[in-house]
C-alpha positions as CSV (number, residue, x, y, z in Angstrom):
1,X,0.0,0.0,0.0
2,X,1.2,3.7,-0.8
3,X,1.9,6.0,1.5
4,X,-0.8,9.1,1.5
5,X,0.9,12.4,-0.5
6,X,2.0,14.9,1.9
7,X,-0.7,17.2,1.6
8,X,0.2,21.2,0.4
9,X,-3.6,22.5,0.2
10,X,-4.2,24.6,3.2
11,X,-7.3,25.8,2.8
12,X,-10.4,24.0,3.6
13,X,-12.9,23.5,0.6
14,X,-16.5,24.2,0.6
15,X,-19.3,22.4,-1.6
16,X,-21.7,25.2,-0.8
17,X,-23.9,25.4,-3.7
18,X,-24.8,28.1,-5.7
19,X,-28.0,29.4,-7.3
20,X,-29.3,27.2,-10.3
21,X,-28.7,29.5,-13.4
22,X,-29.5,28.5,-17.0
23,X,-27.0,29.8,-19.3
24,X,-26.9,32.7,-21.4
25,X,-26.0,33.8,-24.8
26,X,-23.6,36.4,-25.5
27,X,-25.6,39.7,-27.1
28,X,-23.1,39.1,-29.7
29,X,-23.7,36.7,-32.8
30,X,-19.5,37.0,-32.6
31,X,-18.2,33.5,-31.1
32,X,-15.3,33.9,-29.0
33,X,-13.1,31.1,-29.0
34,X,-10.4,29.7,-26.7
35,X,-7.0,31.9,-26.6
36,X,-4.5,30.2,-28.8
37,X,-4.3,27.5,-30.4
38,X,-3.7,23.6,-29.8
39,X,-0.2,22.7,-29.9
40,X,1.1,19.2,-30.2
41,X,-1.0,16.3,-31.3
42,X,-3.9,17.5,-30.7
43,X,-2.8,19.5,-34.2
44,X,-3.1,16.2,-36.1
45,X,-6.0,13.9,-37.7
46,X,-7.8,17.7,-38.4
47,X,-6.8,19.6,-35.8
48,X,-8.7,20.6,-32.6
49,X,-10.4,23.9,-32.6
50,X,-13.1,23.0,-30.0
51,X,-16.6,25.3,-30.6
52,X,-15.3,27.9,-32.9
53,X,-17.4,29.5,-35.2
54,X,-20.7,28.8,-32.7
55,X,-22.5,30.2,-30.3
56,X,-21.1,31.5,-27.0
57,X,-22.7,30.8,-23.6
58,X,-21.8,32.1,-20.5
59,X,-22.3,29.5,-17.4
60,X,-22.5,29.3,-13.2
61,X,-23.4,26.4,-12.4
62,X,-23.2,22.8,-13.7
63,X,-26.8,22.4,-14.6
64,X,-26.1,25.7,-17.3
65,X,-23.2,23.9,-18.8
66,X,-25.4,20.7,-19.2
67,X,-28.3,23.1,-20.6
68,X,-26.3,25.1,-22.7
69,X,-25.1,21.5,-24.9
70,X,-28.3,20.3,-24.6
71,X,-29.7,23.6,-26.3
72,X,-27.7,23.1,-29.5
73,X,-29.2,22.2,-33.2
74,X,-27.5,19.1,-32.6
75,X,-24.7,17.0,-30.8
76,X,-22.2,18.8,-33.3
77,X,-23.4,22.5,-33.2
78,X,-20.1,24.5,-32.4
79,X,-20.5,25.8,-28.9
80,X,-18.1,27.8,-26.7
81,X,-19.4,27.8,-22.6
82,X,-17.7,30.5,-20.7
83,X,-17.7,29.5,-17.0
84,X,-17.4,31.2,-13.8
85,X,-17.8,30.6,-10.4
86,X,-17.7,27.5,-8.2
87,X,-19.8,24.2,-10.3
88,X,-20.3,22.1,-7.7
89,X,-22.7,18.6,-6.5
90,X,-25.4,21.6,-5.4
91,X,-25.5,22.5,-8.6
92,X,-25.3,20.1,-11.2
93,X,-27.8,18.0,-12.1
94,X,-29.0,15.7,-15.2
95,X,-30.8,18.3,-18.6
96,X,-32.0,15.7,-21.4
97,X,-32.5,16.9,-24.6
98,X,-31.2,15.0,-28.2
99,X,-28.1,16.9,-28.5
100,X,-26.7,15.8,-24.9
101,X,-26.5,13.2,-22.9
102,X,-25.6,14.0,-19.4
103,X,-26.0,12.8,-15.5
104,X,-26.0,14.3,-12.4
105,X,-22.7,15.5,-10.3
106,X,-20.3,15.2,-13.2
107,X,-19.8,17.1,-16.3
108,X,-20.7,14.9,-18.9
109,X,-19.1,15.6,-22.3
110,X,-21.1,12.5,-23.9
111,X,-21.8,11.6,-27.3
112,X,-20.7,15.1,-28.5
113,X,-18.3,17.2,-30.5
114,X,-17.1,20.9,-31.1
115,X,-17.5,22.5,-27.7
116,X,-15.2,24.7,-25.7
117,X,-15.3,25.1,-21.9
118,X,-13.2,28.1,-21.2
119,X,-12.9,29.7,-17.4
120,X,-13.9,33.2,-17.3
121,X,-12.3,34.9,-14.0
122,X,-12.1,32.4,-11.6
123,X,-13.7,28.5,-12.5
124,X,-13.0,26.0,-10.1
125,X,-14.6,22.6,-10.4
126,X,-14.8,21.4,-6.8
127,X,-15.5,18.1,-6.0
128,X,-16.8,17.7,-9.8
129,X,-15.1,15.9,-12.2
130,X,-15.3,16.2,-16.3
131,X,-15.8,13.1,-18.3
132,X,-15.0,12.8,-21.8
133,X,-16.9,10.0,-23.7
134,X,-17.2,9.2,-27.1
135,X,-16.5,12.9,-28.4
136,X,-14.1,14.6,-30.5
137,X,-13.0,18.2,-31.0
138,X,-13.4,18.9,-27.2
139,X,-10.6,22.1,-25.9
140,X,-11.1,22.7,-21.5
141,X,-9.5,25.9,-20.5
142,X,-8.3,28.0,-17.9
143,X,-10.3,26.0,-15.4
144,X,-9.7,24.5,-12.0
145,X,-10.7,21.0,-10.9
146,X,-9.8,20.3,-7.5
147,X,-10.9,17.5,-4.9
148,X,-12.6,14.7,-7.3
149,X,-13.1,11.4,-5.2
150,X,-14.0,7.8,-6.1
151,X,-14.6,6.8,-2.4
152,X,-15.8,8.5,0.9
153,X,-18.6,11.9,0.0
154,X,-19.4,13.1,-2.8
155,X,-17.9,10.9,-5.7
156,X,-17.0,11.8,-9.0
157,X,-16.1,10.8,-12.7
158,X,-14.5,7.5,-10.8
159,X,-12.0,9.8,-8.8
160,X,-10.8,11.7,-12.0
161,X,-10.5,15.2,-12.2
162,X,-10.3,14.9,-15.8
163,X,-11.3,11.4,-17.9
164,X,-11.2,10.6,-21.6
165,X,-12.8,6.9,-22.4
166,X,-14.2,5.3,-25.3
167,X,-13.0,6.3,-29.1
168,X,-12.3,10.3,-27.8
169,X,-10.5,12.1,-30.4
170,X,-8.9,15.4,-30.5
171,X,-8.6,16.9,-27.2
172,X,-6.8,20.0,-26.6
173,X,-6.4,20.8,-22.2
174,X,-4.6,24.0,-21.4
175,X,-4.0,26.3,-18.7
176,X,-6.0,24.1,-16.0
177,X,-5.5,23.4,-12.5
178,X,-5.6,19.6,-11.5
179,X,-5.3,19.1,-7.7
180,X,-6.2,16.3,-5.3
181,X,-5.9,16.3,-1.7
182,X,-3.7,12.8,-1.5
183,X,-3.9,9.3,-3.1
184,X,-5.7,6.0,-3.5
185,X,-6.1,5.5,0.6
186,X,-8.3,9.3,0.5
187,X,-10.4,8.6,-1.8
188,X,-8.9,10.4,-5.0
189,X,-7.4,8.5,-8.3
190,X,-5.8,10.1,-11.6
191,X,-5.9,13.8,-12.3
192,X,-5.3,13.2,-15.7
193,X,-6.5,9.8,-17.6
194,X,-7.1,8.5,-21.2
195,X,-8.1,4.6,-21.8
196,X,-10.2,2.6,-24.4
197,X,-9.0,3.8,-27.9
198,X,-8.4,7.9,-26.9
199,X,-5.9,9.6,-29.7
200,X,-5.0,12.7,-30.3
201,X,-4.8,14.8,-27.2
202,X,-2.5,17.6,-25.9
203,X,-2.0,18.6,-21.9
204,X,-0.3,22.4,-22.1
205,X,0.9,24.7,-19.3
206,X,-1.1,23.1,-16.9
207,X,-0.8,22.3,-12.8
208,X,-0.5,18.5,-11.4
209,X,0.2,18.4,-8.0
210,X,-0.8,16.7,-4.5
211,X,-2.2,13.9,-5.7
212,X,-1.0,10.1,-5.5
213,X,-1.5,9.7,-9.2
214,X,-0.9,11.9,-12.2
215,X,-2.5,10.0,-14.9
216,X,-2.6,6.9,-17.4
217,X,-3.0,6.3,-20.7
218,X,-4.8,2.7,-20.8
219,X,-6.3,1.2,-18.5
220,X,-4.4,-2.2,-18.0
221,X,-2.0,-4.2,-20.3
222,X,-4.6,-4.9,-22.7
223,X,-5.5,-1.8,-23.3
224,X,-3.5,-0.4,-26.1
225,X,-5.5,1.7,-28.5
226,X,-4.7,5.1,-26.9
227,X,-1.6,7.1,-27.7
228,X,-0.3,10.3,-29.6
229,X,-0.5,12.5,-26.3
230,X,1.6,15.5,-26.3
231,X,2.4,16.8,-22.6
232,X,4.1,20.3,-22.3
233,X,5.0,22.9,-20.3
234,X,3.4,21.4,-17.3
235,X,4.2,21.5,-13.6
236,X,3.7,18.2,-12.0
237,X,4.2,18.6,-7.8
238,X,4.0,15.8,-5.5
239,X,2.7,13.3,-7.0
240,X,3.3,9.4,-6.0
241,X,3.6,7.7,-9.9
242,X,2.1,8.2,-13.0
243,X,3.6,11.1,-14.3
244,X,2.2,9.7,-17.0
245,X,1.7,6.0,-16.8
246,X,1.8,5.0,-20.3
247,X,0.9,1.9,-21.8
248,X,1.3,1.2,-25.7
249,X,1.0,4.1,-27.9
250,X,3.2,7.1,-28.5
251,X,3.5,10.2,-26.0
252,X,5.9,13.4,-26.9
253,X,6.9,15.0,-23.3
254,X,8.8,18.3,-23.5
255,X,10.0,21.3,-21.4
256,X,8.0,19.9,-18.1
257,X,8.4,20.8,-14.7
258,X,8.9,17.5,-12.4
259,X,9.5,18.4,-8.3
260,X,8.8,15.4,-5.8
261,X,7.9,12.9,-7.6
262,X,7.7,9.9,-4.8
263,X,7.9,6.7,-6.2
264,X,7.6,7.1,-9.9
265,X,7.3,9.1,-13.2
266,X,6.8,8.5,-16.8
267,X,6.3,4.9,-16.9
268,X,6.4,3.7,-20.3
269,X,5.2,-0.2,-20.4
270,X,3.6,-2.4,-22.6
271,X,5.4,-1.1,-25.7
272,X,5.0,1.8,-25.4
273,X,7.0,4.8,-27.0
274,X,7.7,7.6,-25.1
275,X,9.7,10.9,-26.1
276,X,11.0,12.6,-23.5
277,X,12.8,15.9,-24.5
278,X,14.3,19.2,-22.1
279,X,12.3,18.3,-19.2
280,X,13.8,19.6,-15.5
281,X,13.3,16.6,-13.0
282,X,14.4,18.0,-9.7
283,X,14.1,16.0,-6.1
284,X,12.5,13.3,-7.2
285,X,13.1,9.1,-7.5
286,X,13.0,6.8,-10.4
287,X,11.6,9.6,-13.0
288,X,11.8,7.7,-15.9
289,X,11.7,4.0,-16.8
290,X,9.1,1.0,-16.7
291,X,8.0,0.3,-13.6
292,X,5.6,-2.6,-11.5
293,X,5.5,-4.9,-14.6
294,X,8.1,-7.1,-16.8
295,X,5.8,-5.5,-20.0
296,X,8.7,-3.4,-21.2
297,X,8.6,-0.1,-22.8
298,X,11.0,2.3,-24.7
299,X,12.3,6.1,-24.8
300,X,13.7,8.1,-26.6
301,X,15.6,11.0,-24.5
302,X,17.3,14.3,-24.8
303,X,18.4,17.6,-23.4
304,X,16.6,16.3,-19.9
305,X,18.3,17.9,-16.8
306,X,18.0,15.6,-13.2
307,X,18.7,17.3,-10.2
308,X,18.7,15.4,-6.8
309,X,17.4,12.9,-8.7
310,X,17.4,9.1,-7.0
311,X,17.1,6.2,-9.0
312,X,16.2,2.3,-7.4
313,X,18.3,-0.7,-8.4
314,X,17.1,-2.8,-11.4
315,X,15.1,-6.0,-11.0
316,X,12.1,-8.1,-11.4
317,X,9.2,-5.6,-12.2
318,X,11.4,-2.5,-12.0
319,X,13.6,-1.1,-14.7
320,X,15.0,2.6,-14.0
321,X,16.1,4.4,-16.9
322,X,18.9,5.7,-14.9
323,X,21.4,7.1,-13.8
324,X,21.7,7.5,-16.7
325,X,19.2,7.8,-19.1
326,X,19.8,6.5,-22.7
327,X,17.7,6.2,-25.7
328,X,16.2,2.3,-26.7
329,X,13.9,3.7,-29.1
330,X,13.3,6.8,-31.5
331,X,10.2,9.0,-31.9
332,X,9.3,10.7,-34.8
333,X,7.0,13.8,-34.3
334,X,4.8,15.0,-36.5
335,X,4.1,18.5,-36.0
336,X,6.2,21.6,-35.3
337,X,7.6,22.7,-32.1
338,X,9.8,25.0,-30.0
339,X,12.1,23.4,-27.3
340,X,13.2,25.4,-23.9
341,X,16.2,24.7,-22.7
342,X,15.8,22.6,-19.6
343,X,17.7,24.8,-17.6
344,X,15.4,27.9,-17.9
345,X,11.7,25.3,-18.0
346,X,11.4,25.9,-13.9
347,X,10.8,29.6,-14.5
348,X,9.2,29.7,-17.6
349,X,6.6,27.0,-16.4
350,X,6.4,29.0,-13.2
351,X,5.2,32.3,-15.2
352,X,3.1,30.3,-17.3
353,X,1.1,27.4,-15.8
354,X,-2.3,27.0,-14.3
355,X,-5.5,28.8,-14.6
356,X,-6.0,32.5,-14.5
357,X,-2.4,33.1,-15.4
358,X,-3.1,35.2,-18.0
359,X,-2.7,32.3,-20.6
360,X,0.8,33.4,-21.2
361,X,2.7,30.7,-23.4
362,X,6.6,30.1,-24.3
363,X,8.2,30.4,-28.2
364,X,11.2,28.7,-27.0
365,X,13.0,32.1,-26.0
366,X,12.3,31.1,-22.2
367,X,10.6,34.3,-22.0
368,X,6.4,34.4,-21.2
369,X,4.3,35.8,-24.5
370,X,0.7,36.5,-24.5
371,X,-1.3,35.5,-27.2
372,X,-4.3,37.0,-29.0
373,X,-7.4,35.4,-29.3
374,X,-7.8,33.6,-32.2
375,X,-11.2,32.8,-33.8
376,X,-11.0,29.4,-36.1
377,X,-13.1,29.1,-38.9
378,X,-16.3,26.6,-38.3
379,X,-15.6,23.0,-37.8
380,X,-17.7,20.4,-40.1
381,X,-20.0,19.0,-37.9
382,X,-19.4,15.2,-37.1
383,X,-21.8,12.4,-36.6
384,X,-22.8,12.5,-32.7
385,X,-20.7,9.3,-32.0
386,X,-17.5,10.3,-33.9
387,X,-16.3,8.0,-36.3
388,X,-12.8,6.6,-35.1
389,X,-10.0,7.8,-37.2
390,X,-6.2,6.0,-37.8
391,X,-3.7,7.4,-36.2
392,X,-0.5,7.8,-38.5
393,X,1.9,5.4,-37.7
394,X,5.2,6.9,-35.5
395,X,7.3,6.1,-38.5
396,X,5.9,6.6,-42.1
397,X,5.8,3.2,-43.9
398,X,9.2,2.9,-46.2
399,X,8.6,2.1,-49.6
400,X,10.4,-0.2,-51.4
401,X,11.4,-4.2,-51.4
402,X,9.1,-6.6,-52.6
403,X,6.2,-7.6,-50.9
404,X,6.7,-11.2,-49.9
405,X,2.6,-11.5,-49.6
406,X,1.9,-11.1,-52.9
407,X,1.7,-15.0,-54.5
408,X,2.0,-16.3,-50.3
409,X,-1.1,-18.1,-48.9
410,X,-3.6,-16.7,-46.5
411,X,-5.6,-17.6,-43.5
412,X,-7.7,-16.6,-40.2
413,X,-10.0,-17.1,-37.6
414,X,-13.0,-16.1,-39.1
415,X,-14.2,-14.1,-41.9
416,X,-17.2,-12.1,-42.2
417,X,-19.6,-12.8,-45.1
418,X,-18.7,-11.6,-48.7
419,X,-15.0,-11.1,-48.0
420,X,-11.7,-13.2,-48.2
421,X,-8.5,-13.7,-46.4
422,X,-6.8,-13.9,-50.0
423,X,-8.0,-10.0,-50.4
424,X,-5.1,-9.1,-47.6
425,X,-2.2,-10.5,-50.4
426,X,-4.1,-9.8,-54.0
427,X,-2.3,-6.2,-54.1
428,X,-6.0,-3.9,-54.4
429,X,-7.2,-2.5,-51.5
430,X,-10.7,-2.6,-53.1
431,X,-11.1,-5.9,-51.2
432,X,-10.8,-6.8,-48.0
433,X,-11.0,-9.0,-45.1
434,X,-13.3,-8.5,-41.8
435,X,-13.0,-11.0,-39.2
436,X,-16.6,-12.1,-38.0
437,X,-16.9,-10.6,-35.5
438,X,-15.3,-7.3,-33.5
439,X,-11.9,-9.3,-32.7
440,X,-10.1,-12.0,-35.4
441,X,-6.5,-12.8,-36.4
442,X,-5.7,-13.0,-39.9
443,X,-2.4,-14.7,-40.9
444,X,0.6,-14.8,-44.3
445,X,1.8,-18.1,-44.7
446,X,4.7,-19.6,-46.8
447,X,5.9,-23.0,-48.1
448,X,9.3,-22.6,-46.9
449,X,10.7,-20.2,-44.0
450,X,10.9,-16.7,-45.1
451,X,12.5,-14.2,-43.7
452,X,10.4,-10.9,-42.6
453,X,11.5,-8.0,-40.6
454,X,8.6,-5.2,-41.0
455,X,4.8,-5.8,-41.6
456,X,2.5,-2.9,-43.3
457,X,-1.2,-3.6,-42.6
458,X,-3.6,-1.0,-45.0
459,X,-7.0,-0.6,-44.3
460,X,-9.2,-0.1,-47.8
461,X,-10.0,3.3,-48.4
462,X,-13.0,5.0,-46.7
463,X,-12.9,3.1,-43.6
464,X,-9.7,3.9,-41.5
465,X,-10.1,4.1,-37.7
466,X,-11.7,0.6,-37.2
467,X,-8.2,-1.4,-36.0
468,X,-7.7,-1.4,-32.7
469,X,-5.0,-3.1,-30.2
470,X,-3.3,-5.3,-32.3
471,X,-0.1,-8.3,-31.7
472,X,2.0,-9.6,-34.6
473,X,2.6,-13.2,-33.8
474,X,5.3,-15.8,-35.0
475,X,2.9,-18.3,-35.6
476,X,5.8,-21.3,-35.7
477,X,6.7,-20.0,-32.0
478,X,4.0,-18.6,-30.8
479,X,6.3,-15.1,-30.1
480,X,4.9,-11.6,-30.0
481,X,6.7,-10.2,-32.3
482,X,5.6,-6.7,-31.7
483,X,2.1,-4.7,-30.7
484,X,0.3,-1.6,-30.6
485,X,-3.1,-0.2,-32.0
486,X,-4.1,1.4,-35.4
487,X,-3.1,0.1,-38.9
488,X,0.2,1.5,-40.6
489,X,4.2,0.1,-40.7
490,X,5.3,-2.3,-37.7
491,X,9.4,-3.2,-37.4
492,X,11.1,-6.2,-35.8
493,X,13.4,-7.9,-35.3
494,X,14.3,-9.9,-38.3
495,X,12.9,-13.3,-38.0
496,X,13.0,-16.0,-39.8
497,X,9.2,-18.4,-39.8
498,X,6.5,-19.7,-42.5
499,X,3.7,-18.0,-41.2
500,X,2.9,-14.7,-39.1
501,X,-0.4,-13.6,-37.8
502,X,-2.1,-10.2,-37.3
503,X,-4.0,-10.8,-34.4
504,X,-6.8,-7.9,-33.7
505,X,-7.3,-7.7,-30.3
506,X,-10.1,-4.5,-30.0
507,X,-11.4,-2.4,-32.7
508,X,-13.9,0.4,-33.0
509,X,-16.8,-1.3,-34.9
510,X,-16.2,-3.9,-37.5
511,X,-12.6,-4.0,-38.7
512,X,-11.1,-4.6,-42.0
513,X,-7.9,-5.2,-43.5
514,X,-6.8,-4.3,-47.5
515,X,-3.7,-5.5,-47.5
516,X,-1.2,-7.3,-45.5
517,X,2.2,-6.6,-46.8
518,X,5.1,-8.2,-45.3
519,X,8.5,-7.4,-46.2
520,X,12.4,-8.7,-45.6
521,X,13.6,-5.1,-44.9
């Protein structure tokens, strides 16, 4: 059992509630729009540009917030909800309408896409947590969430200040305030979680502190279909582990702020990719590595600065990147950026972080910059559960060599009607395979060892997004020969076998596969 995190909050916090307001629109037709704009992945698969271009709401209590989404056209109407003031249990309670789907003492981002929630002086989410299902195009700002419990009175959003779950895409959090009084033993869990196929999501300039978890991405070893977080800028403070906790997937973590971290930080496991570039750890044990699990996972580091930093001895269940930290992976990142140097990201993340900060922001000069409002135009508005997209593999898929599937044999686990496991090797990605059901393994096989070293699985055109998790399997051995989640190129080890399988272990709806090109280099 952990020890409780020494707590830092001094004062003691209320749950008074406020007047029931319903929320109201700006005189203005003008939307206002979040201040900025999203940095890091969130700037992939289309971008994230929240409820630009829509209407503008101003908000008190919970029950507005609810009200205002459950007031749109649709599920998709572009809305931006100013919020002020304390949202609370007292105040937040279930709206229905067909362009929401909420519940009672938790903000319920459900079903939904295009919205901003912006703080507006002083928003502080006590007690109350905001839960992200099933939604795309979602940006939280300048807010404060403080206090969110799983167990004891009131509960929360399962003990989250802030959850994404369930084929989320394109989230942009910035400026916010994430704060627990302690760990697992008082009630509280993550301040910052992502699990069951969530992509695309950024965490800027933001405060993580007194809490005995910062946050995950999946939610065990099996869950692998999240990744392409970008974490910047942000000060994490006291916190046990998790800083994040990252299993499969890819994560980009730059010019950070770490002080006291107790047990752990980032743990990358189960695969997963983590780059981890001009971050200041400072007084703090075992800040990088995989930890409480023999599922390895791999880094790529640089520019990194560790001061009175500790690290534990390797063993069963516990390898330490350090002392010293090296590269056993590398990370290619898709979008722009502007590093810090390390030694100047404790005072530019302590000008810079938190809510009402005055949004301030870094260019990589090391020197705070205010930026102007920016107004995006209109988002197209998405079905009201958003279609899952593919993330773009880490690494674009070489071209060249033959593909040793073309003339090889095929084979599965099942196949749904009308398609064909010889559609994965007959070079057209106008046919396809589907397994029968949501999960199936299809396979390449050979009349004579062959020799593969990298796999590239195409989905036909049109209907991307539907691979989940995913293992590539020596099927002479039984060996994993790699994993992760969303179609694209996979490299191994060279290995030398007669058949290898694609085994689809989650997927969002039915999935299908074009092609299955296999490769010797």
């Amino acid at each position: 059992m952990r020890r409780p995190v020494a707590l830092r909050l001094q004062a003691v916090l209320a749950t008074a509630a406020v007047g029931i307001a319903i929320g109201v629109s700006l005189p203005t037709p003008q939307a206002s729009a979040a201040v900025g704009s999203a940095t890091g992945y969130a700037t992939q698969n289309g971008g994230t540009t929240g409820g630009a271009g829509g209407q503008t709401v101003r908000a008190t209590t919970g029950t507005a917030i609810h009200a205002a989404l459950c007031g749109r056209a649709s599920s998709s109407t572009p809305i931006t909800i100013e919020v002020s003031g304390t949202i609370n249990h007292g105040n937040t309670s279930k709206v229905s309408g067909s362009s929401c789907n909420t519940a009672a003492g938790v903000i319920e981002l459900k079903q939904i896409s295009n919205v901003t929630i912006i703080g507006v002086g002083s928003a502080v989410f006590d007690q109350l947590g905001i839960h992200i299902r099933d939604s795309s195009n979602i940006i939280i700002q300048n807010v404060t969430v403080r206090n969110v419990k799983k167990s004891g009175s009131p509960t929360s959003n399962g003990g989250d200040a802030i959850g994404m779950e369930s084929t989320v895409r394109n989230v942009w959090v910035d400026h916010v305030t994430l704060e627990a009084s302690g760990g697992e033993s008082e009630g509280y869990d993550g301040l910052f979680d992502m699990k069951d196929n969530t992509q695309y999501v950024t965490l800027s300039y933001s405060i993580l502190r007194n809490s005995g978890r910062g946050g995950l991405v999946g939610s065990s070893e099996s869950d692998l279909s999240n990744g392409f977080i970008t974490y910047h800028h942000n000060l994490y403070e006291n916190i046990d582990s998790r800083t994040p906790l990252l299993r499969g997937g890819t994560a980009h973590i730059y010019n950070n702020h770490y002080v006291s971290l107790r047990e752990s930080g980032i743990n990358s496991r189960a695969g997963a990719k983590a780059r981890v570039d001009n971050n200041y750890f400072q007084n703090s044990k075992d800040v990088l590595g995989t930890f409480y699990t023999n599922e390895r996972g791999y880094w790529q580091v640089s520019g990194n600065i560790f001061d009175n930093v500790t690290w534990s001895s390797a063993g069963s269940e516990n390898y330490p990147a350090g002392p010293n930290p090296t590269s056993n992976t590398t990370v290619s990142i898709p979008y722009s950026y502007s590093l810090d140097g390390a030694s100047c990201v404790p005072n530019i993340v302590r000008q810079t972080v938190g809510a009402n900060t005055g949004l301030k922001v870094s260019n990589g000069s090391c020197t705070p910059q205010t930026p102007s409002p920016t107004t995006p135009a209109p988002t197209t508005p998405a079905p009201t559960t958003p279609a899952p997209t593919t993330p773009p593999p880490t690494t674009p898929p070489p071209s060249g060599g033959t593909n040793l599937s073309l003339g090889a044999g095929a084979d599965g686990s099942s196949k749904a009607s009308g398609t064909s496991y010889g559609n994965v090797r007959d070079g057209s990605l106008g046919t396809y395979w589907s397994p029968a059901g949501s999960t199936g393994t299809i396979s390449i096989k050979w009349g004579s060892a062959t020799r593969v070293s990298r796999v590239v699985i195409r989905e036909p055109s049109g209907t991307s997004g539907s691979i989940g998790s995913w293992q590539l399997v020596n099927n002479d051995t039984g060996a994993v020969l790699a994993s992760g989640s969303g179609a694209g190129s996979i490299s191994f080890a060279a290995t030398t076998l007669t058949k290898i399988n694609f085994k689809i272990n989650s997927s969002g709806g039915t999935p299908r596969v074009g092609e299955f090109e296999t490769y010797a280099s």
